[in-house]
C-alpha positions in Angstrom: 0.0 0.0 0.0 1.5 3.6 -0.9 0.5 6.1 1.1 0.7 9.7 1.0 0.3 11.8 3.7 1.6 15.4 4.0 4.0 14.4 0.9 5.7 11.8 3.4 5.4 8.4 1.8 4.3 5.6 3.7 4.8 2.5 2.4 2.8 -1.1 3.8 4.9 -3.7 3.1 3.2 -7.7 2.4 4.6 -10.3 3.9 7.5 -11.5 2.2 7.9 -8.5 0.2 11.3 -6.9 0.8 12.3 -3.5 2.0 14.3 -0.3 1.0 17.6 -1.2 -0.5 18.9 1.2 2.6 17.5 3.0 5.5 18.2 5.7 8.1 16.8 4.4 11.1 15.1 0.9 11.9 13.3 0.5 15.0 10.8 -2.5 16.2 7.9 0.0 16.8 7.6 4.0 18.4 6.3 2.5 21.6 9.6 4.7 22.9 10.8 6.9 19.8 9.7 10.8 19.6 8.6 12.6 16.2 12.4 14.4 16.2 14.0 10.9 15.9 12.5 10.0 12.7 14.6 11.5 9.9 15.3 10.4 6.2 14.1 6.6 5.5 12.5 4.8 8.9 12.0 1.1 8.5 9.6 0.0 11.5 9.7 -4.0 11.6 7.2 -5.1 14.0 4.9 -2.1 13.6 1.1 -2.8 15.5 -2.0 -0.4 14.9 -0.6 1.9 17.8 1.9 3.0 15.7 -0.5 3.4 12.9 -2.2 6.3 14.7 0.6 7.5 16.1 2.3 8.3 12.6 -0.9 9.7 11.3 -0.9 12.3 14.6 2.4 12.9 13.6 1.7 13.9 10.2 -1.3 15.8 10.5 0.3 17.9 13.4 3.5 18.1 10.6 5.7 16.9 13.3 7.6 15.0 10.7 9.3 17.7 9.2 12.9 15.6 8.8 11.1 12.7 7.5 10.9 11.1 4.1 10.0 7.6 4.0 8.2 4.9 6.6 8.5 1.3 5.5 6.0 -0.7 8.0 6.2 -4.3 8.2 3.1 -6.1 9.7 2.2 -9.3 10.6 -1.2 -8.9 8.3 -1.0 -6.8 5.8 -4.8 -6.8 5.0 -5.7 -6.3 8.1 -3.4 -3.1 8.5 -4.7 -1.9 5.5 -8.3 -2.3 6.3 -7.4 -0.3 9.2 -5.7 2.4 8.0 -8.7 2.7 5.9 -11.3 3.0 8.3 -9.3 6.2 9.8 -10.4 8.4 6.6 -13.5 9.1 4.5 -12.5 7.2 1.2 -12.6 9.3 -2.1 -12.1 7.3 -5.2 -10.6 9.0 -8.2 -8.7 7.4 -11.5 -6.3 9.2 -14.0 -3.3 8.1 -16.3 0.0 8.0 -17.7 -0.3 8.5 -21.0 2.3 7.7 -23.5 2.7 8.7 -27.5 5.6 6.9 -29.3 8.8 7.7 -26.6 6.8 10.9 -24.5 4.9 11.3 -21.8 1.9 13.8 -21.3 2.1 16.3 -17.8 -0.1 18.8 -17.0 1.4 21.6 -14.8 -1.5 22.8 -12.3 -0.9 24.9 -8.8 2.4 25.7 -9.4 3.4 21.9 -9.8 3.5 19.2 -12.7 1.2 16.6 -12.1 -1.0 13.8 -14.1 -4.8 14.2 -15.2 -6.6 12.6 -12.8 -10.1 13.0 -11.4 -12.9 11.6 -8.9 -15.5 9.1 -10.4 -18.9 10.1 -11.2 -21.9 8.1 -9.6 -22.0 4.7 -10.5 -18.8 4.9 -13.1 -16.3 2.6 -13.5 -13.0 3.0 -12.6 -11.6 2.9 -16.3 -14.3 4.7 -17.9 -13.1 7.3 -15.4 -9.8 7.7 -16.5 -10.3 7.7 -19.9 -13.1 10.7 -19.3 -10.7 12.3 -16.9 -7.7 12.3 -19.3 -10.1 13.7 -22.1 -12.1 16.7 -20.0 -8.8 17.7 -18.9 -6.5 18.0 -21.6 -8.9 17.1 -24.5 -6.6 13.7 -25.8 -8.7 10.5 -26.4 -7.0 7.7 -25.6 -6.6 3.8 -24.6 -5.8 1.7 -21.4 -3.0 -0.7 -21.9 -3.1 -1.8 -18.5 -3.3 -1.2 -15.0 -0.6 0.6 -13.5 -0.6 1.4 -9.8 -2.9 2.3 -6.7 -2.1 5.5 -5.2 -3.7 6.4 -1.6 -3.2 10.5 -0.6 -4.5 12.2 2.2 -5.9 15.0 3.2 -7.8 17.4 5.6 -11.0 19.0 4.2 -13.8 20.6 6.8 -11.8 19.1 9.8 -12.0 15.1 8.2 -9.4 12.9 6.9 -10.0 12.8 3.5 -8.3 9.2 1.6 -8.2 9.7 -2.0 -7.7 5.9 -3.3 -6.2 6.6 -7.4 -6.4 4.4 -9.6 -3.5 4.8 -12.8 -3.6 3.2 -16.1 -1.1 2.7 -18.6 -2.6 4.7 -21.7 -1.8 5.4 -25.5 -2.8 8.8 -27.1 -5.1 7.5 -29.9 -5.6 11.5 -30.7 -4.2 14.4 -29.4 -5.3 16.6 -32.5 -7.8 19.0 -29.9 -5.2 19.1 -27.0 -5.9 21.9 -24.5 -6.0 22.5 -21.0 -8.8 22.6 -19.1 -8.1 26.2 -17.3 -11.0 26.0 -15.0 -9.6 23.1 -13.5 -6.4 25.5 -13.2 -4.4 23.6 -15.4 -1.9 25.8 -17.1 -0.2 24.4 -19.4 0.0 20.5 -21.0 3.2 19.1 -22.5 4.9 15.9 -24.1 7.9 15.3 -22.1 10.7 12.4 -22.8 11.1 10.4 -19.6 14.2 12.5 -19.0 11.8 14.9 -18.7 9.8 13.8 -16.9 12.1 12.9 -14.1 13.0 16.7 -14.5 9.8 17.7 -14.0 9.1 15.7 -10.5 11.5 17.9 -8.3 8.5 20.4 -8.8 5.1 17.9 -8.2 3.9 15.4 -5.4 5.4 12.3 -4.3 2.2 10.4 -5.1 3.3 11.6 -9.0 6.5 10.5 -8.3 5.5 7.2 -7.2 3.5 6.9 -10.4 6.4 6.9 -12.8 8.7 4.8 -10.2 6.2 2.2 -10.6 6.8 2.9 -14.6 10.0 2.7 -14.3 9.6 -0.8 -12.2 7.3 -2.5 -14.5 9.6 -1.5 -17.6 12.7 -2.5 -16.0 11.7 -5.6 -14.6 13.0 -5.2 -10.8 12.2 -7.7 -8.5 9.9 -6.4 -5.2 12.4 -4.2 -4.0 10.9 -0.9 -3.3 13.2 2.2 -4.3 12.5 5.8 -3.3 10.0 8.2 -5.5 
């Protein structure tokens, strides 16, 4: 599970899956650690719900600030994900990274590059979703390859914890003839980018993004489980 919070990344590990490559600080659990300890890459090995909703107080009070990355191992990963789950309201939304012969399409919105994206409608399918999304908001038709990865973000809106489950697809532009930003979703500008690019681009969007195109990079790269920093 991927898991952004703040733009800290919080990855749940699955049993048997392996960890970071490296790591600043591993530590059973927080039963005895304090919010200035964790800095860079924490790897937490035996980590219970406790620390769950200790971490999340943590990050919504931003007493993270020196933190990048927690890697939690659990004994059951389903069940730590059901309950990291029942601590939000759960928003579902869908988008893509689309792909025409060796680019990659970026929309830059708020001041950062990101990927179209959007909630589903009533009763839509998750697919159908990303296809319209990818379409309203930068006016390219296009086609699901495949599934790519399942981003969770979080955020505060009216005093709740708000957990936006994303869905990404692979795509190919079938048409970008009537490309255009959508300005009154406060996208800016909309560019083909190489993945050189690309990569160039992130040090200005959100590590969810980032995580999108590390799990690009992943699937065309063929790396085992290991898990490398967005």
């Amino acid at each position: 599970m991927n898991l952004y919070i703040n733009d800290k990344f919080i990855h749940i590990l699955k049993p048997g899956q392996s960890h970071f490559k490296s790591f600043d600080l591993e530590i059973s659990n927080l039963k005895t650690a304090r919010p200035e300890s964790l800095v860079g890459i924490v790897y937490i090995s035996k980590a219970q719900e406790s620390d769950i909703l200790l971490i999340l107080n943590w990050l919504e009070f931003k007493k993270l600030g020196n933190l990048n990355t927690i890697i939690l191992q659990t004994p059951d990963y389903e069940a730590t994900k059901d309950f990291v789950k029942k601590q939000f309201r759960i928003i579902k939304a869908a988008g893509g990274l689309v792909k025409k012969n060796d680019k990659f399409l970026m929309i830059y919105r708020l001041g950062k590059w990101d990927l179209p994206k959007g909630k589903l409608e009533k009763d839509e399918k998750t697919k159908d979703a990303a296809i319209r999304e990818v379409n309203e908001e930068c006016g390219v038709e296009v086609e699901i390859v495949d599934k790519l990865v399942t981003t969770w973000h979080s955020y505060i809106q009216e005093g709740k914890r708000i957990l936006k489950k994303s869905t990404w697809y692979n795509m190919n532009c079938l048409d970008d003839s009537n490309m255009e930003p959508q300005y009154v979703e406060n996208i800016e500008d909309i560019r083909w980018m190489t993945i050189e690019e690309v990569n160039k681009s992130l040090k200005n969007s959100y590590r969810s993004i980032c995580g999108v195109v590390e799990a690009w990079t992943r699937q065309n790269e063929n790396l085992n489980s290991t898990v490398e920093l967005p």
